[in-house]
C-alpha positions in Angstrom: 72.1 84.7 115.9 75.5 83.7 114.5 77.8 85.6 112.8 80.2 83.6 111.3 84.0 83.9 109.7 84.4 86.8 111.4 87.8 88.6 112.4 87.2 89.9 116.0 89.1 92.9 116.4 89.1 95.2 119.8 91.4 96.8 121.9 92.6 93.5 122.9 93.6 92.2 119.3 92.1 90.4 116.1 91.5 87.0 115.9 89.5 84.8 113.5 86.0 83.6 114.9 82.4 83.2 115.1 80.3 85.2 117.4 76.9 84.0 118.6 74.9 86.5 120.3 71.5 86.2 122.2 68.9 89.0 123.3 71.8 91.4 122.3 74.1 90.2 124.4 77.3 88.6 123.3 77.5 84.7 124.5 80.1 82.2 122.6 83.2 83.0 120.6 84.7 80.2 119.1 85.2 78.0 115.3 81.7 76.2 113.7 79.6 77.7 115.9 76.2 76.4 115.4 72.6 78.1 114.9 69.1 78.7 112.7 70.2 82.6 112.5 73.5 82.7 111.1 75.1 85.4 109.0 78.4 85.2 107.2 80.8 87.6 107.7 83.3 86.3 104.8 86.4 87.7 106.8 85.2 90.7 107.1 85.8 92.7 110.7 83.4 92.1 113.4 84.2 95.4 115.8 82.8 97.5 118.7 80.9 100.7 117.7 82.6 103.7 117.6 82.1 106.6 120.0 82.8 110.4 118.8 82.7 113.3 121.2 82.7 116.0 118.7 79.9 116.3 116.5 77.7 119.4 115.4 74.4 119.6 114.1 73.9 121.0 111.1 74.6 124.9 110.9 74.7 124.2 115.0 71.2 123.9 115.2 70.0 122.5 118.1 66.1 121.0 117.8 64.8 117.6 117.1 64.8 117.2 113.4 68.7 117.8 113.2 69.2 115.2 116.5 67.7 112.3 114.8 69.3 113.3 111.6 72.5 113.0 113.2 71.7 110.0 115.0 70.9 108.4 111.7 74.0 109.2 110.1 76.3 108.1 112.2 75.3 104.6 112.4 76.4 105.0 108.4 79.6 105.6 109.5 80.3 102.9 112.4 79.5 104.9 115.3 77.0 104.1 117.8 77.4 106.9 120.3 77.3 110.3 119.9 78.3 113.3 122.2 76.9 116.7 120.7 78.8 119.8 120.9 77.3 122.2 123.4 77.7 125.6 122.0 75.2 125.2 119.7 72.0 127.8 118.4 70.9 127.7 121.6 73.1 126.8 123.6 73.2 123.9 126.2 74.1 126.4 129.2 70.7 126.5 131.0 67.8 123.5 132.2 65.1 124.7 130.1 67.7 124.6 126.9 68.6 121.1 128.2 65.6 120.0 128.6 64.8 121.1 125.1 67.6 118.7 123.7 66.9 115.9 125.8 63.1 116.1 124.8 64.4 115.4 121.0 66.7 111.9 122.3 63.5 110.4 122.1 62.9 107.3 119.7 65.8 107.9 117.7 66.7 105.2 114.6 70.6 105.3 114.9 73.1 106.5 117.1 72.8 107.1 121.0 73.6 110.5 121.7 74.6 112.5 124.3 74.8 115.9 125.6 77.6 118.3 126.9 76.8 121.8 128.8 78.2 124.7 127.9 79.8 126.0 131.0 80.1 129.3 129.8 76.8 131.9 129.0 76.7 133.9 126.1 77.7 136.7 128.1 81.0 134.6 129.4 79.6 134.2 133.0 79.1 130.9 134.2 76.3 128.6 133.9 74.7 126.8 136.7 76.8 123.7 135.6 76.0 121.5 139.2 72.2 121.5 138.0 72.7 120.8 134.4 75.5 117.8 135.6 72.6 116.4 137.7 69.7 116.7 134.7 71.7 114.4 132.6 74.7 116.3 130.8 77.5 114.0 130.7 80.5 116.5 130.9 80.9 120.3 131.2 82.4 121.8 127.8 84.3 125.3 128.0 86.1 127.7 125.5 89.5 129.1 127.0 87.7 132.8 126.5 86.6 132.2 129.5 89.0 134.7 131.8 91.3 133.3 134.8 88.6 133.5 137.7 86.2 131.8 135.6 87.6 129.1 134.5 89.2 128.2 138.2 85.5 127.9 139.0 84.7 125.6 136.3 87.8 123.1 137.1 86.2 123.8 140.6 82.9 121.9 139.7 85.2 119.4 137.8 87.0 118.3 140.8 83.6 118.4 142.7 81.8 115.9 140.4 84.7 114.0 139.0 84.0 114.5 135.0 86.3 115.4 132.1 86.3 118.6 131.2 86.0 119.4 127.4 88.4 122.0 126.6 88.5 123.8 123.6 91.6 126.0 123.1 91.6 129.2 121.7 92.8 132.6 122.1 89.7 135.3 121.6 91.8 138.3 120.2 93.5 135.7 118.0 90.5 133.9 116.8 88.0 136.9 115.9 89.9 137.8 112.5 91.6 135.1 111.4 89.9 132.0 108.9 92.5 129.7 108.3 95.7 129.1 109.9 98.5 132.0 109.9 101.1 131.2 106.9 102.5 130.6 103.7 98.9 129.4 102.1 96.9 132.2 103.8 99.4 135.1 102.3 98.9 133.3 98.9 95.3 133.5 98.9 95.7 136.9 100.7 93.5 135.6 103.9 93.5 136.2 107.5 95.6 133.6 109.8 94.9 132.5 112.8 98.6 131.7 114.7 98.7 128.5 116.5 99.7 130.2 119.5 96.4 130.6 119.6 95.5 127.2 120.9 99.2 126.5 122.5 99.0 129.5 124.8 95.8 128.2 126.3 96.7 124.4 126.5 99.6 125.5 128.7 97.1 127.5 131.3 94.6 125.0 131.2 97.2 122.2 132.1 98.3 124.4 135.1 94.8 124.4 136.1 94.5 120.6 135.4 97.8 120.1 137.8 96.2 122.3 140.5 93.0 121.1 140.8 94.1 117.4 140.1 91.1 117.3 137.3 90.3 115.2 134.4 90.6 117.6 131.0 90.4 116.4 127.4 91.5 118.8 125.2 89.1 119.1 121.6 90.4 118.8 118.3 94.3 119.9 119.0 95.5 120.9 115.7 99.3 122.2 116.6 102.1 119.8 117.2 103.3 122.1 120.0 100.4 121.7 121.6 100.6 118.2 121.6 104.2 118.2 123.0 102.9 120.1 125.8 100.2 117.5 126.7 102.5 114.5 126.3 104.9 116.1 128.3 101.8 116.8 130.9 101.1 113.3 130.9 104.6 111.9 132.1 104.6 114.2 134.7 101.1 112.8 136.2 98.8 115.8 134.9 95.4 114.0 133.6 95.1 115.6 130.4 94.1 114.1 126.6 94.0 115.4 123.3 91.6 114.5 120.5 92.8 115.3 116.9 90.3 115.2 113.8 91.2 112.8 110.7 91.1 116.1 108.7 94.1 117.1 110.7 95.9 114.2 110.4 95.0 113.7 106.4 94.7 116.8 104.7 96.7 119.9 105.4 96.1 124.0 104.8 96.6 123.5 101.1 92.9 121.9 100.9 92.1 125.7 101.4 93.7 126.6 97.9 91.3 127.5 95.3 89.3 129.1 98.3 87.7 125.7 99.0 85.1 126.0 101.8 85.2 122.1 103.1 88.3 123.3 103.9 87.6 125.9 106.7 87.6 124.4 109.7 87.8 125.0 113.4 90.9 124.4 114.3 91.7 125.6 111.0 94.1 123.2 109.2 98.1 122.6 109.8 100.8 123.2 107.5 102.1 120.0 105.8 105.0 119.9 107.6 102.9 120.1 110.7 101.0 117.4 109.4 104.1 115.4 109.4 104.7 115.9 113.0 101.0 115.1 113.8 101.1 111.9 112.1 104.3 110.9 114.1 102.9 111.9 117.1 99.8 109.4 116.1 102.4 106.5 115.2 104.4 107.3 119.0 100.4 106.9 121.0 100.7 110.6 121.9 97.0 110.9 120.8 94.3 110.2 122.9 91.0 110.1 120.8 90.5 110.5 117.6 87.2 112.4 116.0 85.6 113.3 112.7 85.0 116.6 113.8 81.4 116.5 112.0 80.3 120.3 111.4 77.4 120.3 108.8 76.5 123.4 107.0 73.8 123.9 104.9 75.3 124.9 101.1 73.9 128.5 101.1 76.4 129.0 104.4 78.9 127.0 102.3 78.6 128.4 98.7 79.9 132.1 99.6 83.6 133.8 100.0 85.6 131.9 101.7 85.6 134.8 104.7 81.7 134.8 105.3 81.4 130.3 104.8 80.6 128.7 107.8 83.0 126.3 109.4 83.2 123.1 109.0 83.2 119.9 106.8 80.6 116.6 107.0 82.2 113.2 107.8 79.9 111.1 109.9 78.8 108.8 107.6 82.1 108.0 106.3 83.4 107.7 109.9 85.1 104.2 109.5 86.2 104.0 105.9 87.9 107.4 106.4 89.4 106.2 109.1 90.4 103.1 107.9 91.6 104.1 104.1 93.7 107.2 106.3 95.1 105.3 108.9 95.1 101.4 109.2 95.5 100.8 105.4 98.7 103.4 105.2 100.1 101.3 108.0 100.2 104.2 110.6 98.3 102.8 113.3 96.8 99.0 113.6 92.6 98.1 113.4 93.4 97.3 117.5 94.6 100.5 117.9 92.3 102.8 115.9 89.0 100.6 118.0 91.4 102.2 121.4 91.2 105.4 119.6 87.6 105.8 118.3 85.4 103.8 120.5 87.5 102.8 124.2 89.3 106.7 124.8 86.6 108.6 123.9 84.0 106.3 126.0 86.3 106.4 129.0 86.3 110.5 128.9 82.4 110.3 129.8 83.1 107.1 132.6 81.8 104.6 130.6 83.4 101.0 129.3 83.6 100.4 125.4 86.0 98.8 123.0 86.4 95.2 124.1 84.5 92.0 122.6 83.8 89.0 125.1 81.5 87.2 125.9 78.9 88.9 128.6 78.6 92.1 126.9 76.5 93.7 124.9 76.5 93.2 121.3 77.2 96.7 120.3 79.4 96.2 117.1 79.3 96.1 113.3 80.7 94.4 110.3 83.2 95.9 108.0 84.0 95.1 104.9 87.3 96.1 103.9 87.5 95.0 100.8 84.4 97.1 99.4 85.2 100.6 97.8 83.5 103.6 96.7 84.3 107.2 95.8 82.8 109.8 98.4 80.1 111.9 96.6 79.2 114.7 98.5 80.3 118.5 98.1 79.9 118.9 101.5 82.7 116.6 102.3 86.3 117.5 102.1 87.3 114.3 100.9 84.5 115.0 98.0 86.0 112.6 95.0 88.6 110.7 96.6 88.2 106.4 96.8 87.4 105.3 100.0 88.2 101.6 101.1 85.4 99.9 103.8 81.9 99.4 103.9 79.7 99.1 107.3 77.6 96.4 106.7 75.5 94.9 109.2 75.3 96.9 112.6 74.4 95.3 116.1 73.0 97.4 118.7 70.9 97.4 122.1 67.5 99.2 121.7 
């Protein structure tokens, strides 16, 4: 097979070119290629698929219908690999639950997916995360309500198997009230906030713990500019920490919660605009890591209530690319190089594996994308519900 007029575009760069491709794998780049299969790109991008490592099933419901659901919808949105949350109904935190999950990877249409473990139990002991590591898990997940001694023993295993911790920051006492973030928009609509201390507090202990124990920790879906101050500041002095923000963070801010909009209420709940602003900058200076759609599906009878009892969350996956293209690269914040680094090479390397580059020798994981097809996003579920989206994934190439 051919693909033809092309723009190649990975971490590397873009370039214009054809790409031929053979049993999957990637073998000639170059002008007038030649072939019986050939497929015309008309300039549209030829790039690797994208990786996300936070993604929920819908209402957290872990069993094999919602799995290849998932799988399914994110090849709509560009990605090809998928790493589920771990705290979900039940919980990845013992072998039998893991087994459960793995059983339903089976066959799937779309998306490869992995699994996390949830290294804490429901009852905030630990859970036997050296077996679970061994059965297939691909990194240990953890909520900073785990106490002190706890979470030493986590970083513990860490060190021991060399994986990235997935670290989720977030302040119990802080968190268990509180449905939006702490300001001027939750006094308006006369809500409970949720400070961003609660997250800061927590990224500063768990990057004391990532200094000790000389461990690998990628912190989920930062939402406070502090926090992200903290990690850069981490980084330069050798600590091996990331951070992974959500589009929603960097697009929309807590005023998508006026009018007690449920698509709005997420977790992290949203940042003020001006925090936006900051986040944004911190995107354009490469002091984020990975970037993540944050995918949280809730069926609409957990949606369609007070804004107190909805479910968190907002759906995204199938509008992975075009969000993140119409968001970022068209505004001119980041470049198509850098957002492949972003959403498909960082997010790969956290669970040791390689992505993000076209050459020839690999495989042909990548799609086309059409940037100059648009459509209006139609789902209620969505927080970007109404809004012109520019991008289309067109033709996807994957390994079976």
């Amino acid at each position: 097979m051919i693909i033809s007029n092309a723009i190649v575009c990975d971490v590397n760069g873009e370039y214009k070119s054809d790409v031929r491709i053979e049993d999957g794998v990637i073998t000639e780049l170059g002008c007038d290629l030649v072939g019986s299969d050939t497929i015309d790109a008309k300039g549209s991008y030829f790039l690797p698929l994208l990786v996300d490592t936070n993604v929920r099933l819908l209402d957290s419901t872990l069993n094999s219908k919602n799995i290849k659901a998932i799988s399914k919808e994110a090849h709509l949105g560009g990605i090809g690999h998928v790493i589920l949350n771990a705290d979900s109904t039940p919980a990845i935190d013992n072998e039998v639950v893991l087994e459960f999950a793995q059983n339903g990877l089976h066959n799937l249409e779309g998306a490869k997916i992995d699994l996390m473990l949830n290294s804490l139990k429901e009852d905030s002991t630990l859970s036997n995360i050296a077996i679970l590591l061994k059965s297939g898990a691909v990194a240990p997940y953890m909520s900073t309500i785990a106490k002190n001694d706890v979470a030493i023993k986590i970083a513990e295993y860490a060190q021991m198997y060399d994986v990235t911790l997935f670290c989720k920051a977030e302040d119990n006492s802080l968190i268990k009230s509180g449905v939006m973030l702490d300001g001027d928009i939750s006094s308006k609509l006369g809500l409970a906030g949720i400070p961003d201390l609660s997250e800061v507090l927590h990224v500063s202990r768990m990057i004391e713990i990532a200094r000790h124990f000389n461990i690998k920790i990628l912190f989920k879906s930062i939402a406070s500019p502090r926090s992200i101050s903290l990690i850069t500041k981490a980084k330069e002095d050798g600590v091996n920490v990331r951070c992974e923000v959500s589009i929603h963070h960097l697009s929309k801010s807590d005023e998508a919660c006026e009018g007690f909009n449920t698509t709005a209420k997420l977790d992290p709940p949203l940042a003020s605009k001006t925090d936006v602003k900051i986040l944004i900058e911190a995107l354009k200076n490469k002091e984020i890591d990975i970037l993540t759609t944050l995918h949280q599906p809730s069926s609409p009878l957990n949606k369609e209530v007070a804004f107190y009892d909805a479910d968190y969350g907002c759906e995204a996956l199938s509008d992975a690319m075009p969000l993140y293209y119409t968001k970022l690269v068209k505004t001119g914040l980041i470049t198509m190089s850098e957002l492949v680094k972003l959403t498909s090479r960082n997010p790969a390397k956290s669970i040791g594996i390689d992505a993000g580059e076209i050459r020839v020798g690999t495989q042909a994981k990548a799609f086309l994308f059409d940037i100059k097809a648009t459509r209006e996003v139609e789902n209620e579920q969505s927080l970007y519900n109404g809004d012109k989206l520019t991008g289309k994934v067109i033709n996807l190439f994957t390994i079976k």
